[in-house]
C-alpha positions as CSV (number, residue, x, y, z in Angstrom):
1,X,0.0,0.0,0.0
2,X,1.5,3.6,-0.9
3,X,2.2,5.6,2.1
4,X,4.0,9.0,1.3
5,X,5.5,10.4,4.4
6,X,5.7,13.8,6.1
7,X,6.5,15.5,9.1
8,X,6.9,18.2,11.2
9,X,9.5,18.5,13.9
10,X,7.5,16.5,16.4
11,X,4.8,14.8,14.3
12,X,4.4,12.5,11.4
13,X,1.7,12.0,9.2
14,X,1.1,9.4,6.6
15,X,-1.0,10.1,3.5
16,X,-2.4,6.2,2.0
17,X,-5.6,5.0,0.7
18,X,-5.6,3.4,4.1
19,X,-5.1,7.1,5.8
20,X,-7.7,9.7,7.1
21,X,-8.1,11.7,4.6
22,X,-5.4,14.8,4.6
23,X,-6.6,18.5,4.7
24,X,-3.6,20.7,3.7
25,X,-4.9,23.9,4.7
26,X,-5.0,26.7,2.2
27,X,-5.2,29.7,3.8
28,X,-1.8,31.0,4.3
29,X,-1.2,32.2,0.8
30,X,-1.6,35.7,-0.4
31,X,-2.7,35.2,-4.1
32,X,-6.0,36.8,-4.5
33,X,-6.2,38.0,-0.6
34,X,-4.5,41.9,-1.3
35,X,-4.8,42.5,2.6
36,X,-2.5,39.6,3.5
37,X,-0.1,40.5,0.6
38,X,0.1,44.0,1.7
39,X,0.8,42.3,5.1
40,X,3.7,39.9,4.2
41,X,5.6,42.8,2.5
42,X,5.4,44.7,5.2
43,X,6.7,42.5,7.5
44,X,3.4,41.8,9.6
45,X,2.4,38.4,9.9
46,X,-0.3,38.7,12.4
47,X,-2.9,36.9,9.8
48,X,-0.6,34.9,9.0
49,X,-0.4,33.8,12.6
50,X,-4.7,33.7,12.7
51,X,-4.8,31.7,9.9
52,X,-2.4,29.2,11.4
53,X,-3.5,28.4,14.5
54,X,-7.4,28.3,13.5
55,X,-6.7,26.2,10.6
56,X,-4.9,23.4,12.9
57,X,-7.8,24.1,15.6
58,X,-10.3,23.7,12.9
59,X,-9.1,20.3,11.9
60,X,-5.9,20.6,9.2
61,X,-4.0,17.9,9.0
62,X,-1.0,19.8,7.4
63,X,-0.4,23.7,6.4
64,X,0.5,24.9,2.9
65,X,2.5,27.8,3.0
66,X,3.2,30.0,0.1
67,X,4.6,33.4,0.2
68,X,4.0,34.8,-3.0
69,X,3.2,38.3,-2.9
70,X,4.4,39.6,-5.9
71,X,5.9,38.8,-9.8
72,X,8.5,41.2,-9.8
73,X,11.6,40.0,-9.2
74,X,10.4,36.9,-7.7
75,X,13.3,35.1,-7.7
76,X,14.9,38.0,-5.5
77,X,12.0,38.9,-3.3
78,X,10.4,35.5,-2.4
79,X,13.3,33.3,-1.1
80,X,13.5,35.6,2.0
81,X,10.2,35.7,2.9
82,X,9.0,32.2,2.4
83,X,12.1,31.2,4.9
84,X,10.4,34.0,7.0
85,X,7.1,32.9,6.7
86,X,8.2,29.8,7.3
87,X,9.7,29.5,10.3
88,X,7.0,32.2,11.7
89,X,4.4,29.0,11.1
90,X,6.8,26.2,12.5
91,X,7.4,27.7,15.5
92,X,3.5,27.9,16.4
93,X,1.9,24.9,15.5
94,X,3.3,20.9,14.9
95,X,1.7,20.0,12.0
96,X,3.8,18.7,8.7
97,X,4.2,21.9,6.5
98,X,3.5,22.4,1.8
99,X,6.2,24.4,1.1
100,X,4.5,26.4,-2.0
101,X,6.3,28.3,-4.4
102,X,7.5,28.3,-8.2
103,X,10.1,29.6,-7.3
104,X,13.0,27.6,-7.3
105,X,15.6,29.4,-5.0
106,X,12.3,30.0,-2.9
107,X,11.6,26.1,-2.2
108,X,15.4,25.3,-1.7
109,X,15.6,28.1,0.7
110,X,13.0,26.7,2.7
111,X,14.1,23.4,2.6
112,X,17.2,24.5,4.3
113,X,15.2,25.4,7.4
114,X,12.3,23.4,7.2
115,X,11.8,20.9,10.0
116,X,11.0,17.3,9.6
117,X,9.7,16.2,6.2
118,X,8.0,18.7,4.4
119,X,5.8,18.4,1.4
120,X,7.6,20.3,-1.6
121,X,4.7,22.2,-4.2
122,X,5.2,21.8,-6.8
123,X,6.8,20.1,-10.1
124,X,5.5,20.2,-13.2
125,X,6.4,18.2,-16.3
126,X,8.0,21.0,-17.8
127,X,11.5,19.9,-18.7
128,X,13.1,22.7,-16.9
129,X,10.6,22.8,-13.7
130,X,12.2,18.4,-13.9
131,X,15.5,18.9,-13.6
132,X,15.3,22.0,-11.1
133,X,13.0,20.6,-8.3
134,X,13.7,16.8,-8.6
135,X,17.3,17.3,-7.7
136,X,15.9,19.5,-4.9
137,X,13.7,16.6,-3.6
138,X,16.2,13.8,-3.9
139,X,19.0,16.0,-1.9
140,X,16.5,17.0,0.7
141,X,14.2,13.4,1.2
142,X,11.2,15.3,0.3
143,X,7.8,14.1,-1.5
144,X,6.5,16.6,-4.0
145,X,3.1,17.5,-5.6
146,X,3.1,16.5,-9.0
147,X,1.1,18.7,-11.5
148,X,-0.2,17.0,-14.7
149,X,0.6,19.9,-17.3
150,X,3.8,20.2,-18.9
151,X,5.2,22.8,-21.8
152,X,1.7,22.8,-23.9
153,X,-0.2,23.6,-20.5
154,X,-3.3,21.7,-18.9
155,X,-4.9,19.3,-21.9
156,X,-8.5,19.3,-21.4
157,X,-8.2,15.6,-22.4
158,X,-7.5,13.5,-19.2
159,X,-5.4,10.8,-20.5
160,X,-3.0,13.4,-21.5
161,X,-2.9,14.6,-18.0
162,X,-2.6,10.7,-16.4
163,X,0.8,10.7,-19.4
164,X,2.3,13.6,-17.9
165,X,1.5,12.0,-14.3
166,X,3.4,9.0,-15.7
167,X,6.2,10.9,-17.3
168,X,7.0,13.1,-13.9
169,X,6.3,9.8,-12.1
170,X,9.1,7.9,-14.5
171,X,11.6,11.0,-14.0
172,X,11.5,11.5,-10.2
173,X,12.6,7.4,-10.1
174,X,15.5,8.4,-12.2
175,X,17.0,10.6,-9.8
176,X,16.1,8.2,-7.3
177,X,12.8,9.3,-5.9
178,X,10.3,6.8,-5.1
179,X,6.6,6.9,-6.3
180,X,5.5,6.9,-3.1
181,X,7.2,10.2,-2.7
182,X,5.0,12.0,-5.2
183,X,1.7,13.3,-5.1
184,X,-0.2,13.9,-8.5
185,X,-2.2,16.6,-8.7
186,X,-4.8,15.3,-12.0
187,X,-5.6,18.8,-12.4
188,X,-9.2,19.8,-11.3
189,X,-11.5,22.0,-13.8
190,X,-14.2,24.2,-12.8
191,X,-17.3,22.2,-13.4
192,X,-19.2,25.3,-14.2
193,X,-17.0,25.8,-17.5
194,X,-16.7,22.0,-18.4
195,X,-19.8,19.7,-17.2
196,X,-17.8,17.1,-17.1
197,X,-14.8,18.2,-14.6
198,X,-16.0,15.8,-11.9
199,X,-16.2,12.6,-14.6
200,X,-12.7,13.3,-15.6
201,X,-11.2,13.2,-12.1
202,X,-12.6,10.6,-11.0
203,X,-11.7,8.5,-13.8
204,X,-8.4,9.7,-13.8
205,X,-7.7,9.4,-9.6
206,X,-8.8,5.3,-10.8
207,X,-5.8,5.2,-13.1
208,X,-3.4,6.8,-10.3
209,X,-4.4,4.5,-7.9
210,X,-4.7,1.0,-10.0
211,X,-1.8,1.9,-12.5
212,X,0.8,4.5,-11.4
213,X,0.2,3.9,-7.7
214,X,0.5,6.9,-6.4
215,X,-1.3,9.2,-3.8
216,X,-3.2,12.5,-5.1
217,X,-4.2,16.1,-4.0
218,X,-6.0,19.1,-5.5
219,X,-6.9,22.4,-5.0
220,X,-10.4,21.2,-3.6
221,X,-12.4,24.8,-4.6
222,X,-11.0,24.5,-8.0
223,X,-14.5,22.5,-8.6
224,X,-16.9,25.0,-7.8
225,X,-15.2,28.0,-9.3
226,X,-17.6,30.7,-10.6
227,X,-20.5,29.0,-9.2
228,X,-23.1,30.6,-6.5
229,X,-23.1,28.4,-3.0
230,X,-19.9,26.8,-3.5
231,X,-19.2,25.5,-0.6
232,X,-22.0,23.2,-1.0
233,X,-20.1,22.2,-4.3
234,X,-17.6,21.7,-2.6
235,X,-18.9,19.8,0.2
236,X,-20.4,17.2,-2.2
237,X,-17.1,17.2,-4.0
238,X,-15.5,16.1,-1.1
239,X,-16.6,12.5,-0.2
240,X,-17.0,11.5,-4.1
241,X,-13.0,12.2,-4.7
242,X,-12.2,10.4,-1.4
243,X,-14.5,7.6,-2.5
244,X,-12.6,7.6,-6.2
245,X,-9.3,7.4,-4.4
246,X,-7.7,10.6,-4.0
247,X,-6.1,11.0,-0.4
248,X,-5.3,14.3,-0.1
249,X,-6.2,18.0,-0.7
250,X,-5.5,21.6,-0.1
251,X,-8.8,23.3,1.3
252,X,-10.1,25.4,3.9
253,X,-10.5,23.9,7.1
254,X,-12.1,26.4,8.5
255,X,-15.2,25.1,6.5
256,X,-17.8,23.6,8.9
257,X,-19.8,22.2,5.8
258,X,-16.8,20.8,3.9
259,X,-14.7,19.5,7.4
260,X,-17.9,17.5,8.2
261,X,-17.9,16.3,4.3
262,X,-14.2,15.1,4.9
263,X,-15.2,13.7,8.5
264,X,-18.1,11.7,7.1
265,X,-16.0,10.4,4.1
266,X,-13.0,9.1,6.4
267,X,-16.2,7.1,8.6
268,X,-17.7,5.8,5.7
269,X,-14.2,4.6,4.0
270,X,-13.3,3.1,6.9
271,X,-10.5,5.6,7.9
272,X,-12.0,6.9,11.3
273,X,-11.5,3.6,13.5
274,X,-14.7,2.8,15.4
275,X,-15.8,6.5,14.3
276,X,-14.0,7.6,17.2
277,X,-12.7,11.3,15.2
278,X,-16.8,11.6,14.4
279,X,-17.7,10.8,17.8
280,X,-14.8,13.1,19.6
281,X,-16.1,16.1,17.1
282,X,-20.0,15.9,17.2
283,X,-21.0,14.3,20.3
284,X,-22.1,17.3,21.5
285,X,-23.7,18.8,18.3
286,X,-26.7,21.0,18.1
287,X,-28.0,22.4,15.0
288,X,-28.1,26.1,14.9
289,X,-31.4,27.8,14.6
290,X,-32.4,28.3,11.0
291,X,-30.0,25.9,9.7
292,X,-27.0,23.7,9.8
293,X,-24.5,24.4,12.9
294,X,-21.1,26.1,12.6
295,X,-19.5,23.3,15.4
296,X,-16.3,24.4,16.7
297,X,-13.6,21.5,14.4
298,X,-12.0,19.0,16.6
299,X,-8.5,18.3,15.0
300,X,-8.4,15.1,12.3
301,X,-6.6,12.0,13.6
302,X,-3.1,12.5,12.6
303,X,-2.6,9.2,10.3
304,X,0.9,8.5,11.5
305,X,-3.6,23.9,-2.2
306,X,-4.2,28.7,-2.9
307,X,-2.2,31.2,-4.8
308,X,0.3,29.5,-7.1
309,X,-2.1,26.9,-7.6
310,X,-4.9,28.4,-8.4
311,X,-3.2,30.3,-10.7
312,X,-1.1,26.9,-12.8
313,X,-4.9,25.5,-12.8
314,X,-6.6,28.7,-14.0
315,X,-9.3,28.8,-11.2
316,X,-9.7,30.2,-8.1
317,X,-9.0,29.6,-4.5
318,X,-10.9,31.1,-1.9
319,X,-10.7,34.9,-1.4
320,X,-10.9,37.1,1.7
């Protein structure tokens, strides 16, 4: 059974079919969010700090943490404040840690200070995006998110995106990397644009299970972009991706509707031994007046994506 490993300085989690489901929390990333830009290049983290610890408290399994505020002179401006940000967010809380950047001197930067195992975001199959962050990986032990679009950009047609899965898949074990140490992202389209996004993924997250072998992510939101209500998207999203395999994605925690999704989904696969997460977070649940209740999130079982990516897949993440 794949199990792809990461850790923070105290804690590890695994990521497997046989897992909880992992909810790498989205929120520390300032594409789209100009308050929290404005912020980080000022040298105030305090949101950065919020968005931390209520994402752990909420129920995040892991953070992402991406630090770009800007596209000029990225290469000179990001490294810095990524190793900032950073070390601001591993210092509060003890949950494994996305590094998120395409930056290159930005992700090697924070690998140099990064404690534990962190998750590296991302690779692409872009020939020069290969032989820049697989070297990267292999020197530091690292898994990495591996995002099915290469030089002719995201292919609408998913067996293209399952052959550039293969091809980064085939390239990390030449430099040594196991497959267990990457993490395919199949790419998720807004369903509002093409009615058949949620078709695709699933029948792609079969063919990265059965035949590559690998575990998987997304930006979750991706789904429901443009849409009214999309947290409801979303929230239906959730246990029908789980169900087709993947094990992993970048979210919002801090999503009563779509945590109980993820909650239900981990008791239903099997996951949540003797429902005892379930039990811990709602035994004391009362509906709100008027509609569903906003429970306070107990975190996930530890089983031991969103700037830059909403921007490779062309959709958005959630906004202030």
């Amino acid at each position: 059974m794949t199990r792809t490993i990461v850790a923070s300085a105290t804690r590890e989690v695994v990521i497997g079919f046989d897992q909880p489901f992992c909810v790498i929390g989205e929120r520390i990333n300032p594409t789209g969010r100009k308050k929290l830009a404005a912020e980080m290049i000022e040298g105030n983290f305090d949101t950065v700090i919020k968005d931390a610890l209520e994402q752990v408290a909420a129920g995040a399994t892991m953070l992402d943490v991406n630090a770009g505020v800007t596209s000029v002179n990225p290469n000179e401006t990001e490294p810095a404040l990524l190793v900032q940000t950073l070390e601001i967010v591993q210092g509060l809380v003890d949950v494994p840690l996305s590094i998120d950047s395409s930056v290159t001197a930005a992700i090697e930067a924070a690998l140099k200070v990064a404690k534990g195992r962190p998750l590296v975001n991302s690779v692409t199959g872009e020939e020069d995006k290969l032989e820049a962050i697989l070297p990267l990986c292999k020197k530091y032990d690292v898994p990495v998110v591996a995002i099915s679009n290469d030089e002719t950009g995201i292919s609408m047609d998913p067996d293209v995106r399952f052959a550039v899965a293969k091809k980064i898949v085939e390239r990390a074990m030449d430099h040594g990397i196991k497959p267990e140490d990457i993490v395919v992202d199949p790419l998720v389209m807004p369903i509002g644009a093409l009615g058949d996004a949620g078709r695709q993924v699933f029948a792609l997250l079969y063919r990265l299970r059965n035949e590559l072998k690998v575990n998987t992510t997304c930006g979750l939101s991706n789904i429901s972009f443009g849409l009214p209500h999309r947290h409801g998207i979303n929230a239906g999203f959730i246990p029908m991706v789980i169900g087709a395999g993947m094990t992993s994605a970048i979210m919002n925690p801090c999503r009563p509707q779509e945590m109980e999704a993820v909650r239900a989904a981990n008791v239903l696969n099997g996951t949540d031994a003797n429902c005892g997460n379930w039990i811990m977070t709602y035994r004391d649940y009362k509906p709100a007046e008027g509609g569903p209740a906003a429970t306070s999130a107990a975190p996930l079982a530890a089983g031991g994506r969103r700037g830059g990516r909403a921007a490779r897949a062309g959709a958005g993440a959630a906004t202030e």
